[in-house]
C-alpha positions, 0 to 999 in steps of 0.5 A: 546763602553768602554769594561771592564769599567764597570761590562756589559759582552761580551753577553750584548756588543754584543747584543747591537752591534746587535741593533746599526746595525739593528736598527739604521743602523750604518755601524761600531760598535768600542770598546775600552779596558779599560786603568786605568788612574792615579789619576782618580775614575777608576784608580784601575779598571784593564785594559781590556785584549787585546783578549776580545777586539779582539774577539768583533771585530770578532763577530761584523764583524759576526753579521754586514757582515757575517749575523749570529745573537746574538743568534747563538753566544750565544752558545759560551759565557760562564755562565758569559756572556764572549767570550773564547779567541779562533776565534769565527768562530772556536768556532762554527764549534767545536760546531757544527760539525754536520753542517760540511762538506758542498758541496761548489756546493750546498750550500747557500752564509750564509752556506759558510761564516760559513766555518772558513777561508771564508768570503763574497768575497770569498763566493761569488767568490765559488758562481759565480765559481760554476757556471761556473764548479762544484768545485769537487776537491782541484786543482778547489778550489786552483783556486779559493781561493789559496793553503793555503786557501783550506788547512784551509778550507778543513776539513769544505767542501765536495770534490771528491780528499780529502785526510786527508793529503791534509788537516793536517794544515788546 
């Protein structure tokens, strides 16, 4: 899709985006940002600005890898159909706080992929460490997903050891 070539707004990008995967079964959706060409019926269109492209790309791998659906991105387009310049992933969890903290022991594989930071692999990895020992403390999910990781993604999880300083650069 040529995004910004025409009027059609980021909400109406994605709701196709959604139709090509679940309808027609595609395996990847691509978007192009709008270049103005010289000496051509467009040429004074401003180009389309990098993060709008970008933030597509986020919400497509939402949609098609992570199984959220349009309508739970709706909440984060603006009146004018548009996606703010911020991580989609993060825009949710600000909006939903109420969803936050989740128990890494309990919950779904769709509840995990919610968690900023965390993507199917590594959903699935907590899936198959669980069963093995529940993870109730930050050196257990280090293990699992590295130090870094678990610092990003510490204000999102219920653990036994959580101390705000453990997390201050998540």
């Amino acid at each position: 899709m040529i995004v910004d070539a025409t009027d059609d707004n980021d909400w109406q990008h994605l709701q196709v985006t959604e139709w090509l995967y679940k309808r027609h079964g595609l395996k990847r959706v691509y978007y192009s940002g709008f270049e103005p060409v010289t000496q051509t019926p467009l040429e004074r269109r401003a180009a389309c600005p990098q993060f709008r492209e970008h933030r597509l790309y986020q919400c497509s791998f939402l949609i098609r890898d992570y199984g959220f659906k349009t309508d739970s991105l709706a909440q984060i387009v603006d009146d004018s159909g548009f996606l703010p310049n911020i991580d989609p992933k993060l825009k949710l969890a600000a909006m939903n706080p109420d969803l936050f903290p989740i128990d890494l022991n309990t919950a779904t594989h769709h509840e995990i992929v919610r968690i900023p930071g965390i993507g199917p692999l590594t959903a699935k990895k907590i899936i198959e460490a669980r069963k093995e020992a529940k993870i109730q403390y930050s050196t257990d999910l280090k293990k699992i997903v590295g130090a870094n990781r678990t610092r990003r993604i510490g204000r999102y999880i219920e653990l036994r050891d959580k101390r705000l300083t453990d997390f201050a650069t998540a």
